[in-house]
ZANU-575428 format. One record per atom (N, C-alpha, C): x, y, z negated; residue in one letter. Coordinates in steps of 0.05 Angstrom, whole numbers, plus 5000, padded with zeros to 4 digits. Atoms other than C-alpha are relative to their C-alpha. Layout:
<drenmis>
XYZA
...
</drenmis>
This chain:
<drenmis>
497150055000X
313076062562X
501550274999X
498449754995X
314576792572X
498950144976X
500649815031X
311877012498X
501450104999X
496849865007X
316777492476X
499349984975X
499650035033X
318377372398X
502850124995X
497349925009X
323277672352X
501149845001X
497850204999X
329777442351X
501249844978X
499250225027X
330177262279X
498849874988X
501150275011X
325576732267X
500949834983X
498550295023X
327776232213X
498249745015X
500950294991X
325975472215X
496850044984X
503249855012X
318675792177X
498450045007X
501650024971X
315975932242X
499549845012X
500450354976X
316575222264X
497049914986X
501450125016X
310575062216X
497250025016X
502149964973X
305275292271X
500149705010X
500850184980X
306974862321X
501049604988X
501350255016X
308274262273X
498149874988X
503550005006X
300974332252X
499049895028X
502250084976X
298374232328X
501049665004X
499750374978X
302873542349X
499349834966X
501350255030X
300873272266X
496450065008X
503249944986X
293573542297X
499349805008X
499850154979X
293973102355X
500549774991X
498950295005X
296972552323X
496849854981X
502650075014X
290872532274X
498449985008X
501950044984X
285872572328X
499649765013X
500050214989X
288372052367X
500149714978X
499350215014X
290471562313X
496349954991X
502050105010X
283471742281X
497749895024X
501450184986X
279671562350X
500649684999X
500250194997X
283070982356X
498949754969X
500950175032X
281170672282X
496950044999X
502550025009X
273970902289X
498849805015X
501050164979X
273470442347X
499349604978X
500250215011X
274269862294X
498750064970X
500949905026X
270870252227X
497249965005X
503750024999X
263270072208X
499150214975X
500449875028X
260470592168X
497349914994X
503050155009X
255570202133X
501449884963X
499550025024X
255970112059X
500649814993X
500250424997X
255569302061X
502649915012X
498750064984X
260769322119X
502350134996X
497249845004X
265869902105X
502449904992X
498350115015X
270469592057X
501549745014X
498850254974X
271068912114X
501150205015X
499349934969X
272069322174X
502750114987X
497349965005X
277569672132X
502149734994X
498150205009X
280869042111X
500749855036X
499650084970X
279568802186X
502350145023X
497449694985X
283869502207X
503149874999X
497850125015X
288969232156X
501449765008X
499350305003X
289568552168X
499849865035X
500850194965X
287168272250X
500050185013X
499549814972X
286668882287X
502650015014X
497249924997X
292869012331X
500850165001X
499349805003X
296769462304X
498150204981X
501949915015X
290669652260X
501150144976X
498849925033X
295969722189X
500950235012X
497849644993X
301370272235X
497050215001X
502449764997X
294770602251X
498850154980X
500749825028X
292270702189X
501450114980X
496949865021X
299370832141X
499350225027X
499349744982X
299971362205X
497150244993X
502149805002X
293271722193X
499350074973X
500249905030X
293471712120X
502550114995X
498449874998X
300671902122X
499850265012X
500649684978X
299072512174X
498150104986X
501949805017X
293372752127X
503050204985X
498249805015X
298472852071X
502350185021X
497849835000X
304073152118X
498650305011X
501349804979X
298673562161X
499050244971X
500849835022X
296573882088X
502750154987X
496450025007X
304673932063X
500550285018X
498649774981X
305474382127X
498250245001X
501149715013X
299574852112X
500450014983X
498649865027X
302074982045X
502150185008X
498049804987X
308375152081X
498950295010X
500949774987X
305375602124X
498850204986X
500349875023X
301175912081X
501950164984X
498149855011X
306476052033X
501950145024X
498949784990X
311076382086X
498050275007X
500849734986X
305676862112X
499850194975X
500349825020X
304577082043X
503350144994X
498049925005X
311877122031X
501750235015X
499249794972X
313577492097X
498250204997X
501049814995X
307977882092X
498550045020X
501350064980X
304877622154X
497950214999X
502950005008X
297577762126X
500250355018X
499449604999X
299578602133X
499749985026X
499849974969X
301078572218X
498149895014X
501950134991X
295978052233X
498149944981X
501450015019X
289778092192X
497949855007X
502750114996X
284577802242X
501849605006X
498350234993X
290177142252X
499749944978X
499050135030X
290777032175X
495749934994X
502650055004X
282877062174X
499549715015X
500250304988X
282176512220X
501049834997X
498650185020X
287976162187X
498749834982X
501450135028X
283976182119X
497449735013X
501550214993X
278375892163X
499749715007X
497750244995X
282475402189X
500549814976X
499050065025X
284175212120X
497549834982X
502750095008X
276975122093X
499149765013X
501350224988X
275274662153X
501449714994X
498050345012X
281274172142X
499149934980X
500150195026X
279974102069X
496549865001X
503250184993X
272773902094X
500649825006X
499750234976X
275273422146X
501349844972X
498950235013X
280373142092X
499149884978X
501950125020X
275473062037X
497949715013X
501050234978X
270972642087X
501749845002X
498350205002X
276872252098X
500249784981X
499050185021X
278172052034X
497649864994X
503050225011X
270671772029X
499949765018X
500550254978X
271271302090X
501149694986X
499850325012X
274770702056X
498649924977X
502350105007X
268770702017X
501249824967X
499450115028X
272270481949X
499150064978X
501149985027X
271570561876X
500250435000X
500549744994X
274571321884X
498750255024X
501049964976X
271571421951X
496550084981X
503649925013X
264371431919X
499750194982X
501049835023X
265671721848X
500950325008X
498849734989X
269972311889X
497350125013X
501549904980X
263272381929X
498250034989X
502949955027X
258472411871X
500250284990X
498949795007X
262772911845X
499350215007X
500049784974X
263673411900X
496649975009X
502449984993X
256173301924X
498650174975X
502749855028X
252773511854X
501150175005X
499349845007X
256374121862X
498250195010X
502249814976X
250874361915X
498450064979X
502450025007X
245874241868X
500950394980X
499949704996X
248775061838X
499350125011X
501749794987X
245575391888X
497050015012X
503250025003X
238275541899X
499349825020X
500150114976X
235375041947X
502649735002X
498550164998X
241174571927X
499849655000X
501250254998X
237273961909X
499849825020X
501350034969X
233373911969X
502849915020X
497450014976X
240373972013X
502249734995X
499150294997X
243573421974X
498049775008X
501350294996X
237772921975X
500250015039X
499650184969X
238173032060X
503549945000X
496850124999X
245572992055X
499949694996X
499350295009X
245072342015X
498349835019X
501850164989X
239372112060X
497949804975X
501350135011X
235171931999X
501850234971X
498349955035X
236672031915X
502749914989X
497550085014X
242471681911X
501249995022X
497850054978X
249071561958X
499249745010X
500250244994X
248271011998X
500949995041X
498850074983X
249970732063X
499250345028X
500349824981X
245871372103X
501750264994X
498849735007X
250571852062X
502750015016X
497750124983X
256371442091X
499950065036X
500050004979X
253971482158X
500250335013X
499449734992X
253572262159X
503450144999X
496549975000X
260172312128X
501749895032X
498950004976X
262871922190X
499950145020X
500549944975X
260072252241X
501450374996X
499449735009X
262372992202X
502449935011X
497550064997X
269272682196X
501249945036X
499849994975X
269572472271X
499250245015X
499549754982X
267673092300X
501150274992X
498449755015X
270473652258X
502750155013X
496749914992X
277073652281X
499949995025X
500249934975X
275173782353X
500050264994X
500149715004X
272774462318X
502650074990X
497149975015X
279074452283X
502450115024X
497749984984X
282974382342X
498450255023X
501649794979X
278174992390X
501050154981X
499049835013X
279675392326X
502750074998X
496849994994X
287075302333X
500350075021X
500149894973X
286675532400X
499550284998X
500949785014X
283176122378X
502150154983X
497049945015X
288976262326X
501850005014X
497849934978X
294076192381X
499350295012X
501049674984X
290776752427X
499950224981X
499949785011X
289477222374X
503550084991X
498449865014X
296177192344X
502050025030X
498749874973X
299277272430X
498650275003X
501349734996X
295077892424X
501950174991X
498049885013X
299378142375X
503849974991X
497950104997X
304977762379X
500749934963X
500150115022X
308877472320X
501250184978X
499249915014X
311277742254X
502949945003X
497550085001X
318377732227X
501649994967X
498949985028X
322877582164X
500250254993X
500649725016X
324178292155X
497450214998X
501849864996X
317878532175X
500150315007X
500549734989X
320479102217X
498649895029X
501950044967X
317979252287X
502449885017X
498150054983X
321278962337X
499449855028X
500750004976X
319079102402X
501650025010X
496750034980X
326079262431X
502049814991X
497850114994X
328678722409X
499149655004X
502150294996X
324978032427X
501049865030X
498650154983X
326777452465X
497649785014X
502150214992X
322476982518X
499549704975X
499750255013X
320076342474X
501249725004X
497650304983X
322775882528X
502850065011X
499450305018X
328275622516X
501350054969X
499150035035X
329875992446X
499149874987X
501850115022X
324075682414X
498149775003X
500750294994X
322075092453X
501749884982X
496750165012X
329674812427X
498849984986X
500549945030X
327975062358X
498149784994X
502050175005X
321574712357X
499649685015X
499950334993X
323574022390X
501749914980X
499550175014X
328073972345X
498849984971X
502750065024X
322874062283X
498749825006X
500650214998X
319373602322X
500949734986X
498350285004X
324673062318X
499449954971X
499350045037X
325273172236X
496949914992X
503750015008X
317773212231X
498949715009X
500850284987X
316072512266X
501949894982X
498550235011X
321872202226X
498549964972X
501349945022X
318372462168X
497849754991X
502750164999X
312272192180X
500249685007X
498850314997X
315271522205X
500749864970X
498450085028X
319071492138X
497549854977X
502850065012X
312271582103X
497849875005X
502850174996X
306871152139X
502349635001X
498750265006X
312470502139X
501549994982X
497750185022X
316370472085X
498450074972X
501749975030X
311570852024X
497150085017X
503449944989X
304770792060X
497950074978X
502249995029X
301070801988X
501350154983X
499149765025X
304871311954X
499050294992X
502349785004X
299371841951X
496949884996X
503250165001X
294271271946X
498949814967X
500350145025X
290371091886X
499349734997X
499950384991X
289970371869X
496749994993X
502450055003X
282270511852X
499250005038X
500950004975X
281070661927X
501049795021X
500050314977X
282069901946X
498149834985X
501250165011X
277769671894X
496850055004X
502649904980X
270369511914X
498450224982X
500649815023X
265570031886X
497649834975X
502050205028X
262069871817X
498350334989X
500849745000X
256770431816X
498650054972X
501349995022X
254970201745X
502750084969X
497949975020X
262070381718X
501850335009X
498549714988X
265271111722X
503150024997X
496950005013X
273471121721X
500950204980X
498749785026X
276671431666X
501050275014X
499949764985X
279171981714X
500250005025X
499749984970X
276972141783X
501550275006X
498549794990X
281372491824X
500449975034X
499750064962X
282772691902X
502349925001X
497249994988X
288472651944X
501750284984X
498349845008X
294973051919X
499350235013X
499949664992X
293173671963X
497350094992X
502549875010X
286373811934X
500149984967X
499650005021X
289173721859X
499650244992X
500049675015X
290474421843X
496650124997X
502949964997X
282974601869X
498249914984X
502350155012X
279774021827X
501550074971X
498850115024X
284674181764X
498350344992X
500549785003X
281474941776X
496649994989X
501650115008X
274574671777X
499649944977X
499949975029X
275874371714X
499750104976X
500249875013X
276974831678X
498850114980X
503149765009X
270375191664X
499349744996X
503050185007X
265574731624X
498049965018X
503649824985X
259975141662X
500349845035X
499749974972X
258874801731X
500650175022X
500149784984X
257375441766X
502650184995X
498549865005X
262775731732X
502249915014X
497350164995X
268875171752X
499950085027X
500449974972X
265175231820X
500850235010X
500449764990X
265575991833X
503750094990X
496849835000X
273176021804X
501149845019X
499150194982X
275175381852X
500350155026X
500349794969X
272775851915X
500450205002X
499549755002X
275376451884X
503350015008X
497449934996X
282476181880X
501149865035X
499550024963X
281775811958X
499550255019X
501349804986X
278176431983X
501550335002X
498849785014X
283176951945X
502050125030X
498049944984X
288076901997X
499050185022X
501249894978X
283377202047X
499850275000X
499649675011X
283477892002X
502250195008X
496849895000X
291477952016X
499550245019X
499449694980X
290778392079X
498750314994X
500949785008X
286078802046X
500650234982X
497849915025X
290278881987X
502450145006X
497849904995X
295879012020X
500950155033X
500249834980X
293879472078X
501650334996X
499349694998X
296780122053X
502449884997X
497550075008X
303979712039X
502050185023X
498049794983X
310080112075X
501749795014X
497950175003X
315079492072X
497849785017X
501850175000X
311778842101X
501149804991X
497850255012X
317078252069X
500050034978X
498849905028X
318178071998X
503849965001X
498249974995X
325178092020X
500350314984X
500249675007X
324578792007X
498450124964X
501849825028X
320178831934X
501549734980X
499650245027X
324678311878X
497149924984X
502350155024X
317778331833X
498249915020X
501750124990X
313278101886X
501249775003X
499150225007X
318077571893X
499949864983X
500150165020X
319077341827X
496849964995X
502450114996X
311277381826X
499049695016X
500650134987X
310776971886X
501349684993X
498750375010X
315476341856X
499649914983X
501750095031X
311476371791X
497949865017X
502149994989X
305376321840X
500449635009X
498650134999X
309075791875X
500049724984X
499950225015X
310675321816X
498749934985X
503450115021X
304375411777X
497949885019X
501950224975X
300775081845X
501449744996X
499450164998X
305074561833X
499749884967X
499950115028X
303874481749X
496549925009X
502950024993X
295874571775X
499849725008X
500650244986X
297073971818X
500849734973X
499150235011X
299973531762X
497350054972X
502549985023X
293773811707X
498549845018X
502550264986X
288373501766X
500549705006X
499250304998X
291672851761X
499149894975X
499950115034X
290772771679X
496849995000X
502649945006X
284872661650X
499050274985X
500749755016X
280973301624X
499549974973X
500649955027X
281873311554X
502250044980X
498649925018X
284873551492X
501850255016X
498949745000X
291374031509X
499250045038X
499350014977X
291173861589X
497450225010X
502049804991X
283974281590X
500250294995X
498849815002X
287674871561X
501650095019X
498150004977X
293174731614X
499250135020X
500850024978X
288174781665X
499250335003X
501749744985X
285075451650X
502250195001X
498349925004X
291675761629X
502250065035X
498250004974X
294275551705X
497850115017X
501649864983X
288275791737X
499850294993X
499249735008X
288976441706X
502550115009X
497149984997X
295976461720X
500350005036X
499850044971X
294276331803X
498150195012X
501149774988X
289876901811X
500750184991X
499149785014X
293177351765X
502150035026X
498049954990X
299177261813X
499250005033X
500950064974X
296177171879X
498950265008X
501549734996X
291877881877X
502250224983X
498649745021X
298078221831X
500949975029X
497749984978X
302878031897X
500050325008X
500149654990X
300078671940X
500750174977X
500349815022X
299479101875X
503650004998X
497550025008X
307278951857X
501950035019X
498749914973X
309779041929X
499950235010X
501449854995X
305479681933X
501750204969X
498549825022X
309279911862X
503049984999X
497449934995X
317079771885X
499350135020X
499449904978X
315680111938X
499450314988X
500449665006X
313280721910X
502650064988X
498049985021X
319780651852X
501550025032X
497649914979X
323980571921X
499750225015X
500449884984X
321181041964X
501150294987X
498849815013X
321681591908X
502550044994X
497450055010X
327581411882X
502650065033X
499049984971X
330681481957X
499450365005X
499949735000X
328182101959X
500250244986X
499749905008X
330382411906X
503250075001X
498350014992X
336882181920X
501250275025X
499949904969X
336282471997X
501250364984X
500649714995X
334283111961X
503850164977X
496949925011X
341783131913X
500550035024X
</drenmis>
């Protein structure tokens, strides 16, 4: 309660602690739904319709936990994008590390997710993503225990549950972990100066602040699990699975688009594979990249900015290529935007690191008239 934080926080900082109560909300919502979920290959598809239909309260439960995926992914993007934009990464380097980690585990947990209602995209999504093991030495072997046998079947389902149910305990010890380290150092700031003389207790500047993000954030999520409960949901993942028919295009949830449109790309398995984890993993380079920087804000560098809102809106063209099917111009699209998201993601430091030299000189040449 007695943190001391700068005093100029924006509403950008709220994006933390809107991650822990969409945390919490997903934990609990997802205990209470596994209490009525059978993961059994025969049974899955009932017990979901059973959730749906006779449980009480079974439908709010589940619009709420499929709704809280997408907002709980919505608000790490946020976040994400401000630390890059602020410059976070530069002041706290071992906080943004555990971030990224943070980051890797969710899209575990939420991939798992999307396999539990056991549908038509639920399987071919898990065919998918599983062969991908088979790239590394020893990969075979690791899927067939994964799958519990040669093919997917009800024992692949049953691991998946038990991943998806306990994950996000680690999820949530790791978030804990990310709190303490970044009270070590306390927090960053929009301008990214220091500002040790000038910082204010958190309670009650930033309780306020953050109840009332609360409020907006719950309405949010209210808005989205009752009134458009299926508006991130494909209509293949209600239909039962037909393991003798492949859909014209499988695809994940909206926050793993960009990743699978990157994938894509490359013909070459190993290849789609190794740029997919180059452009999730990239981010983890920033502090290293941008350890000698002078400035820590793109407040302060215009071309790292305009970098950063190219960066920005080509995550968002990425996300609408892994929706199409791969072919003809859209596979051009794809490599053209994946090129385009590490070009700008590893230029950021570099271009923050070159106004600054143009300003620094340029200041001191001035000084010296």
């Amino acid at each position: 309660m007695k943190y001391p934080c700068p005093s100029n926080l924006n509403i950008w900082w709220n994006m933390g602690s809107m991650l822990f109560v969409t945390l919490a909300i997903q934990i609990l919502s997802g205990i209470m739904l596994s209490m009525n979920y059978t993961a059994d290959g025969n049974l899955a598809t009932e017990s979901m319709s059973y959730i749906l239909r006779d449980a009480n309260y079974g439908w709010a439960l589940r619009s709420t936990h499929m709704a809280g995926a997408s907002l709980f992914f919505a608000l790490i993007y946020i976040h994400v994008g401000r630390g890059v934009y602020y410059g976070s990464y530069m002041k706290l380097p071992h906080v943004w590390y555990s971030g990224v980690t943070l980051y890797l585990l969710s899209m575990g947990v939420g991939f798992l997710g999307y396999v539990l209602p056991w549908g038509v995209m639920s399987y071919w999504g898990l065919t998918v993503i599983t062969n991908m093991m088979t790239v590394f030495p020893g990969g075979a072997r690791a899927l067939e225990w994964f799958q519990g046998g040669f093919t997917i079947s009800t024992f692949t389902l049953k691991r998946v549950f038990v991943l998806h149910f306990l994950l996000p305990f680690v999820i949530l010890g790791m978030s804990v972990a990310h709190v303490l380290l970044l009270h070590n150092n306390g927090s960053s700031n929009p301008l990214g100066l220091d500002t040790t003389e000038l910082v204010v207790p958190f309670h009650p500047y930033y309780t306020s602040k953050d109840l009332v993000g609360f409020v907006f954030m719950l309405a949010g999520l209210a808005a989205l699990a009752f009134t458009f409960p299926k508006i991130t949901a494909d209509p293949l993942q209600w239909q039962t699975i037909n393991k003798m028919k492949t859909p014209a295009v499988i695809k994940p949830e909206w926050y793993f688009l960009y990743a699978y449109a990157i994938l894509r790309s490359v013909p070459h398995k190993a290849g789609g594979l190794a740029l997919m984890f180059a452009a999730i993993l990239g981010i983890a380079l920033l502090p290293t990249l941008g350890k000698y920087a002078k400035t820590q804000s793109m407040v302060m560098s215009p071309l790292g900015e305009a970098l950063f809102f190219i960066w920005v809106a080509n995550f968002m063209f990425l996300g609408i290529i892994g929706s199409q099917e791969p072919a003809g111009a859209w596979i051009l699209a794809g490599q053209v935007g994946t090129f385009v998201h590490l070009f700008c993601m590893l230029s950021i430091p570099a271009a923050n690191a070159k106004w600054e030299k143009m300003l620094f000189n340029g200041y001191g040449r001035w000084i010296q008239i």
